[in-house]
C-alpha positions as CSV (number, residue, x, y, z in Angstrom):
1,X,-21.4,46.3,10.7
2,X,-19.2,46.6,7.8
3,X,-19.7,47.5,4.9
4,X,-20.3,44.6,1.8
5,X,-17.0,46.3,-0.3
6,X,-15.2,45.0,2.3
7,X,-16.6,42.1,3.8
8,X,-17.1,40.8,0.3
9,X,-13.6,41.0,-0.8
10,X,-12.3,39.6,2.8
11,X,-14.8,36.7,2.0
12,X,-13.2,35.5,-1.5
13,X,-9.8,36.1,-0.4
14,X,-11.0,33.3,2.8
15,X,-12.3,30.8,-0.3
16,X,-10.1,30.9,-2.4
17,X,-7.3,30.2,0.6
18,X,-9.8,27.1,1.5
19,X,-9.7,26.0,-2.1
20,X,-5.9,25.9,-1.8
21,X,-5.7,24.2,1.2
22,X,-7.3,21.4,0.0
23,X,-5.7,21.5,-3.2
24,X,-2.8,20.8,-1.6
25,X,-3.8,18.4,1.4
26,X,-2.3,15.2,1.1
27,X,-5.3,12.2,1.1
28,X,-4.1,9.2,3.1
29,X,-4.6,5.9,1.2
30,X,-5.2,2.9,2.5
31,X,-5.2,-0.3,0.5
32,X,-7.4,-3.3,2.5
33,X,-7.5,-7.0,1.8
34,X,-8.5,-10.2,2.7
35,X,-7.6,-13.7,2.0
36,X,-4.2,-13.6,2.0
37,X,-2.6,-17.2,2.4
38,X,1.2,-17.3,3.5
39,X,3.7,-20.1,3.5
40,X,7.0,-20.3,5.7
41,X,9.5,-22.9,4.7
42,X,12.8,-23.4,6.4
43,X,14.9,-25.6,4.0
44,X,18.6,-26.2,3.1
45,X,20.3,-24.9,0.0
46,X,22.8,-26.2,-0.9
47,X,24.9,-23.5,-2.7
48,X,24.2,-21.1,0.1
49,X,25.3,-23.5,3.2
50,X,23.0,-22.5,6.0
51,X,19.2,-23.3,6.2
52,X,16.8,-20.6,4.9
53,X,13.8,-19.9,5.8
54,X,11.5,-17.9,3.1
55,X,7.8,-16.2,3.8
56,X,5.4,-16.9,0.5
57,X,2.7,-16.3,-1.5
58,X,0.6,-19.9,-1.4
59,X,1.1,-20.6,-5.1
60,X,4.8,-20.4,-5.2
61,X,5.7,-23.5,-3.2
62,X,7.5,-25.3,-5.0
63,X,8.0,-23.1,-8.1
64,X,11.7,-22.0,-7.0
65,X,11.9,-18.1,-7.1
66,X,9.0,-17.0,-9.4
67,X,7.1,-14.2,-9.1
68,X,7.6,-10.3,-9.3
69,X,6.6,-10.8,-12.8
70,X,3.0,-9.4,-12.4
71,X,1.4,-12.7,-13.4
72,X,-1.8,-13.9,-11.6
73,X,-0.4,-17.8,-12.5
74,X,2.1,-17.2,-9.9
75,X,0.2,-15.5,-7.5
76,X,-2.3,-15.8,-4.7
77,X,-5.9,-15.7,-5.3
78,X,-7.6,-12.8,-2.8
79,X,-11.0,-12.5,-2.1
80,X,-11.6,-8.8,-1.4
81,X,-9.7,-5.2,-1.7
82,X,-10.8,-1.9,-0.5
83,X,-9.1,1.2,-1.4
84,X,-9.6,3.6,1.2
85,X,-9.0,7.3,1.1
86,X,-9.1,9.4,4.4
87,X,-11.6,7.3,6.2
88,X,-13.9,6.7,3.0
89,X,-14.2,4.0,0.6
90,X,-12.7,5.2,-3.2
91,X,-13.9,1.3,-4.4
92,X,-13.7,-2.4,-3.8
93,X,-12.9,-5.0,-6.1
94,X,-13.9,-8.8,-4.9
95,X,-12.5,-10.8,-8.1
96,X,-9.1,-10.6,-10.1
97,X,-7.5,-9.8,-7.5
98,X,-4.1,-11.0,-6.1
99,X,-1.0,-11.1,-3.9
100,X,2.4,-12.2,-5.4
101,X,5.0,-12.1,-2.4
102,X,8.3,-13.6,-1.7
103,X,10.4,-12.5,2.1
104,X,13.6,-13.8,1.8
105,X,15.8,-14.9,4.7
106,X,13.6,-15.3,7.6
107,X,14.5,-17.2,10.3
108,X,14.9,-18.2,13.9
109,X,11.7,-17.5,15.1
110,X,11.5,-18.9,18.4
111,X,9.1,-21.4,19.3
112,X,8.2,-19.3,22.5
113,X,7.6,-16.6,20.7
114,X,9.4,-13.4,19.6
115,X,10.0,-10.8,17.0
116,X,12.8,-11.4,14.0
117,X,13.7,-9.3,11.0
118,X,14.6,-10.9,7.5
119,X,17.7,-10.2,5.6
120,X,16.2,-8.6,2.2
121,X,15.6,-10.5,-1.2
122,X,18.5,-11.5,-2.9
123,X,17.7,-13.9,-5.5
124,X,14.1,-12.5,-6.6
125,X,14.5,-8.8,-5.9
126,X,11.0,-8.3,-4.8
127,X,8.8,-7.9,-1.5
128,X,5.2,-7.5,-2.6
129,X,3.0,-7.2,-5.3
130,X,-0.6,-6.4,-5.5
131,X,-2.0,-7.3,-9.2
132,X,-5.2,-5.9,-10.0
133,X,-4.9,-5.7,-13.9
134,X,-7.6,-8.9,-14.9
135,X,-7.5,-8.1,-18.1
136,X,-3.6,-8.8,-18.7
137,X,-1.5,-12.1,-18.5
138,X,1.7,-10.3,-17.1
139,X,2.4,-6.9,-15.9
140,X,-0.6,-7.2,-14.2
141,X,0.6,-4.7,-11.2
142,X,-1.6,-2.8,-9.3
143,X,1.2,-2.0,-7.1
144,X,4.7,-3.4,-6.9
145,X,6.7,-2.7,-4.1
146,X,10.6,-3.2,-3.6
147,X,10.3,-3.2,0.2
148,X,11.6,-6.7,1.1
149,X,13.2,-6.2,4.8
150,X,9.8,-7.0,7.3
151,X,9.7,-7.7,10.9
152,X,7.7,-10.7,11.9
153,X,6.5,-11.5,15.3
154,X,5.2,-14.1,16.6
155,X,3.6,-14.7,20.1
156,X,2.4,-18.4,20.2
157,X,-0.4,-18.0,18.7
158,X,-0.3,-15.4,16.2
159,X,2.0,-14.3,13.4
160,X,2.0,-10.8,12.3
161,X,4.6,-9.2,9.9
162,X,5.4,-5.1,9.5
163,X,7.3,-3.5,7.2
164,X,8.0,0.0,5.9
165,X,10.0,2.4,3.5
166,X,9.6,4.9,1.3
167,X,7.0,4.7,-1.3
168,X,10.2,4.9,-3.8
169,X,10.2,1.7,-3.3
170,X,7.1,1.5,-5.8
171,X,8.8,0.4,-9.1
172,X,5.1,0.1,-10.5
173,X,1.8,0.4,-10.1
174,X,-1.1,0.7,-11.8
175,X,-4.0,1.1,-9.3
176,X,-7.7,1.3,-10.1
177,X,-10.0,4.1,-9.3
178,X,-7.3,6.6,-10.8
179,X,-5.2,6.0,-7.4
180,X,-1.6,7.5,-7.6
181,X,0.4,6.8,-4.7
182,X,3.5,10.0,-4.0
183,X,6.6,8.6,-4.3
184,X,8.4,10.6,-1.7
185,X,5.7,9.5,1.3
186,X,6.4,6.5,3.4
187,X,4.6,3.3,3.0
188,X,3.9,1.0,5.4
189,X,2.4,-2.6,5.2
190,X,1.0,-5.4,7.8
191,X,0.1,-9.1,7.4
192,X,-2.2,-10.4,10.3
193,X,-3.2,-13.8,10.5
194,X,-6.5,-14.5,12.0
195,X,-5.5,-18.8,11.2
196,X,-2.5,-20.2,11.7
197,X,-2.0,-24.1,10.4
198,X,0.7,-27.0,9.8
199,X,3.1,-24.8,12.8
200,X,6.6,-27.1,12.7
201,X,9.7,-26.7,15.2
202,X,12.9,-28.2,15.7
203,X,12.7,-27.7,18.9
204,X,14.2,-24.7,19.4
205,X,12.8,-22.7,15.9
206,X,10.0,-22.7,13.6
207,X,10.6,-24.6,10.8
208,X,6.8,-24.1,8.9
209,X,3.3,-23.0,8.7
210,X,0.7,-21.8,6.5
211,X,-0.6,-18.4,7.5
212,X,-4.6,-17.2,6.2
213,X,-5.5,-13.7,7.1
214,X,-5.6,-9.6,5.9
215,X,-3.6,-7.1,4.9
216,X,-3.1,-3.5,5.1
217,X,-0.8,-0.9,2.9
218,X,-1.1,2.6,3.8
219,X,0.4,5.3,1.5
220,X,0.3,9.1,0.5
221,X,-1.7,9.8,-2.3
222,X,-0.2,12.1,-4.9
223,X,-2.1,15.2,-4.2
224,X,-5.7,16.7,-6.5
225,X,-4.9,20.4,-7.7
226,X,-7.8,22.3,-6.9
227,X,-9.7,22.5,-10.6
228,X,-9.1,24.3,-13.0
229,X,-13.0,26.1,-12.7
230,X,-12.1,26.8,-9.0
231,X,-9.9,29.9,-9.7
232,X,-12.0,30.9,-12.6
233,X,-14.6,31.6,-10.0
234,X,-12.6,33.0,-7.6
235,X,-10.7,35.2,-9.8
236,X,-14.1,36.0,-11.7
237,X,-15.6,37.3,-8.3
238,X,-12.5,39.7,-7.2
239,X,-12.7,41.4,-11.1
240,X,-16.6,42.1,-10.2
241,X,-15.4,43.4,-7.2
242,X,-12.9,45.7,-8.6
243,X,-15.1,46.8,-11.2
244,X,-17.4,48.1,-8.2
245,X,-14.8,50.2,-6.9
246,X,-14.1,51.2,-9.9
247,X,-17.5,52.6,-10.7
248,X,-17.5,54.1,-7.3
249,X,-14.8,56.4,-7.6
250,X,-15.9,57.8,-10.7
């Protein structure tokens, strides 16, 4: 067996690595959500020519091109969030919570069924907000994202829509539970709608419907240093052991 001057020393050099390790190890978030309502509305505009058809939060309907501006009167009412890190739950919050959406330029889904991509936000400039500031009558962001180009599929009976980017796209957020996401991670998000009402067609396209269901962001959290008390101990326990040696030798 060897000896405990130099197992011991082996031993905190192996802890303290571990303590790094994790201090650098980047936690997975993922942001939960239920009772997202959706609107799709294909309608002409007159300035721009062609019809247009625009995905929604279900407050904005009629409202023209609000929202972005972090303001729960312009947004959708959600019923739950969960903010999950790595598997785990960091925290829920069930009330003052909401989604403030607008996907421009979506359109020609077929009535059959299919997958379509929209063109980006021109007018408004935004894809998706999260707003989980109650206490605040704007700038209520919990997370604002610029990531407005999605992929929506539908297959008949469903309607899903995917999107992704780089969490640059985060020109805000202010996220509960002291939740940071890393700005140089992707991000990805996904609508699913578990009810899907008031389906229109002209035959050939969809034309409308209201959309109920969840969503899902997943991000990179910035990463936790290992603290500060950590290295104190670590460091502590290799100046014992030199002291030892020290004493040895003379």
């Amino acid at each position: 067996m060897k000896p405990l001057r130099i197992l011991i020393p082996r031993l905190i050099l192996a802890l303290c690595a571990s303590f790094a390790a994790i201090g650098v190890k980047a936690a997975q978030l993922q942001i939960q959500f239920t009772g997202v309502n959706l609107e799709y509305f294909v309608f002409y505009d007159a300035a721009a020519g062609p019809d247009i058809g625009d995905i929604f939060d279900g407050t904005l309907a009629g409202e023209g091109f609000l929202g972005g501006d972090g303001n729960p009167a312009n947004a959708d009412p959600l019923t739950f969030m969960d903010f999950v890190v790595d598997g785990g739950s960091a925290g829920s919050l069930t009330s003052d919570i909401y989604l403030d959406t607008f996907i421009q330029d979506v359109w020609n889904i077929p009535v059959g069924g299919g997958t379509v991509q929209s063109s980006g936000n021109t007018y408004s400039g935004f894809g998706f907000d999260l707003l989980t500031q109650p206490w605040c009558a704007s700038n209520c962001w919990g997370l604002g994202l610029d990531i407005d180009t999605v992929q929506v599929n539908y297959s008949g009976g469903e309607i899903s829509i995917h999107g992704s980017g780089l969490a640059t796209g985060v020109f805000q957020q202010m996220l509960p539970f002291g939740l940071e996401l890393d700005a140089s991670k992707p991000i990805t998000f996904d609508f699913s709608g578990t009810s899907l009402t008031n389906l229109t067609d002209d035959g050939t396209y969809l034309t409308g419907f209201n959309l109920a269901g969840t969503g899902t962001i997943t991000g990179t959290l910035v990463p936790v240093p290992v603290p500060a008390a950590v290295w104190l101990f670590g460091s502590g326990m290799l100046g014992l052991v030199a002291v030892a040696r020290r004493r040895k030798n003379t």
